[in-house]
C-alpha positions in Angstrom: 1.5 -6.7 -6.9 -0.3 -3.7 -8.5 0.8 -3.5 -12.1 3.4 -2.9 -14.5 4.8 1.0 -15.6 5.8 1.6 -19.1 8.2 4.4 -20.7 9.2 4.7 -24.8 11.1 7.3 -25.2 13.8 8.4 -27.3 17.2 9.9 -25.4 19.3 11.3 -28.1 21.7 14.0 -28.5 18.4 16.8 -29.2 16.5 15.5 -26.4 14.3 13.1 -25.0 11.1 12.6 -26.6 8.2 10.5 -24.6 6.4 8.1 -26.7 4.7 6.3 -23.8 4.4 6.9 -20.1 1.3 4.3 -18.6 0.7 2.0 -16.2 -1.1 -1.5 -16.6 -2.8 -4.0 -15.0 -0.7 -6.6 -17.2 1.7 -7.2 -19.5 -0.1 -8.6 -21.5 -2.7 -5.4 -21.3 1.1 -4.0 -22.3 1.4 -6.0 -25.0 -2.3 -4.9 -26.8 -1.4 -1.4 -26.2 1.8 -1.1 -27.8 1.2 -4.3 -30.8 3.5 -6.3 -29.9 3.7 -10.3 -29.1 3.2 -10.8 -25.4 6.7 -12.2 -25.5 8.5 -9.6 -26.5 6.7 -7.6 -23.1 7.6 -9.8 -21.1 11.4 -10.8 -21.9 11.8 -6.8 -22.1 10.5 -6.7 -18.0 12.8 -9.8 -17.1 16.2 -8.7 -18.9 18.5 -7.1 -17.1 20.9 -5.9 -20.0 19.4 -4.7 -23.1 19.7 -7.0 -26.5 22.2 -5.6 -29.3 19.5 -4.2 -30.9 18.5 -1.8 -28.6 21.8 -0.5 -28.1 21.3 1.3 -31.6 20.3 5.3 -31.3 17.3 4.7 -33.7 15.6 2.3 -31.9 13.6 3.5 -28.8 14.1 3.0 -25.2 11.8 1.1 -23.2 11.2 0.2 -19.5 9.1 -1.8 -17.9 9.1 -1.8 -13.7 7.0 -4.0 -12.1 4.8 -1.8 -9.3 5.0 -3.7 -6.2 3.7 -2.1 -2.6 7.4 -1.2 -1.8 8.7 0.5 -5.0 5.1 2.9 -5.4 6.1 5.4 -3.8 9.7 5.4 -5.7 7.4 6.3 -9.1 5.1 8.7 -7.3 8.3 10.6 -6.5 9.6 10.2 -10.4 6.4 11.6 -11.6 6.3 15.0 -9.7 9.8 15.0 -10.4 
């Protein structure tokens, strides 16, 4: 495994702003970067569906994709996209 990507953004009806776009070592390394409790990382990277409160349009989007060997070249594509 190589890391963890991150991308906060907000998608709304006047566009999508980028609050984040990095890649970490960790999550915890995630975690220090952005302020929040470590847990909080790492149930966002494991949930499949997001909780209620993310559903709201104020609240920001995030994902987290573990970088593995077989999904890097997937993001080098995304980013030159």
């Amino acid at each position: 495994m190589i890391g963890f990507h991150c991308k906060i953004f907000y998608d709304n009806k006047f566009g999508n702003e980028i609050l984040l776009d990095k890649t970490f070592k960790t999550l915890k390394e995630l975690s220090d970067e952005i302020e929040v409790p470590y847990q909080f990382v790492a149930d966002i990277s494991s949930r499949k569906t997001p909780k209620k409160f993310q559903r709201y349009c104020f609240n920001p989007k995030i994902e987290i994709t573990r970088i593995t060997n077989n999904n890097i070249n997937k993001l080098k594509d995304d980013a030159t996209n």
